[in-house]
N, C-alpha and C positions, 0 to 999 in steps of 0.2 A: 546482489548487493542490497543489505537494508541500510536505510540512512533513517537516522531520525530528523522528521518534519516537525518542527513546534508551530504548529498555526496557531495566530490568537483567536481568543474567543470571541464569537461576534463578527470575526473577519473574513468571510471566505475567499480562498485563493482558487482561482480558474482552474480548469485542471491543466489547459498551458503550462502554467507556472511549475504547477508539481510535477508535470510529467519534465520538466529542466532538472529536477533536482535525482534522476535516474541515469543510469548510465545502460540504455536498451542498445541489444546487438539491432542497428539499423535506428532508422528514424521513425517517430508515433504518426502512423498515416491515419490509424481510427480509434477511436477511445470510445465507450459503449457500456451502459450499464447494464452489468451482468448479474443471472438470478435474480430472487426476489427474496433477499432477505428481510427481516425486520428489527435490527440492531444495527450492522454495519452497514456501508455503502460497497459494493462492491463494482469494479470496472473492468473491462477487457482491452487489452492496448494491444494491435497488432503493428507492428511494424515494418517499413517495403522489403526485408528480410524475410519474412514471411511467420518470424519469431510473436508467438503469443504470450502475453505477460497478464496476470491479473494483480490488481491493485487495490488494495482496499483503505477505506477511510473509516479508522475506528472511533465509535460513538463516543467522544469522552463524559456524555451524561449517564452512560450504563459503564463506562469504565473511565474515571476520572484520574488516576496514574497508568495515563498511556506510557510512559520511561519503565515503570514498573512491569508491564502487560509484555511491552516485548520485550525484557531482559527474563522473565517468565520460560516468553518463548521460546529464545536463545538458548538458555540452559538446558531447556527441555531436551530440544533437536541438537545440543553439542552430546548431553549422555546418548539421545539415540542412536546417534555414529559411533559410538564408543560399543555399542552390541553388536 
């Protein structure tokens, strides 16, 4: 499930907070920064299910219409089901 998170600028939210706004098979027992990227933030959420989720927090100073970035995405991966 994607949801869109608006964080404000300037505000950071825990990652407590954001991992409430997910609907994970089981409960987040670990959250872990994953790779070593240099734009996004990326995280590993495992949960007592044993289920692995990666999450990521996109830069909005290298992408400033994040609404725009993942309806992008969206279209993208709805035509890739369509082949």
């Amino acid at each position: 499930m994607v949801r869109n998170l608006r964080l404000e600028l300037g505000k950071e939210k825990n990652m407590s907070d954001v991992l409430k706004a997910f609907k994970f098979d089981g409960k987040a027992v670990s959250k872990e920064p994953y790779g070593s990227g240099h734009i996004n933030s990326t995280f590993l959420v495992v949960t007592d299910t044993g289920k692995r989720y990666i999450l990521q927090k996109i830069n909005n100073k290298i992408f400033p219409d994040v609404a725009g970035l993942m309806n992008n995405i969206m279209l993208v991966t709805e035509h890739l089901k369509k082949k």
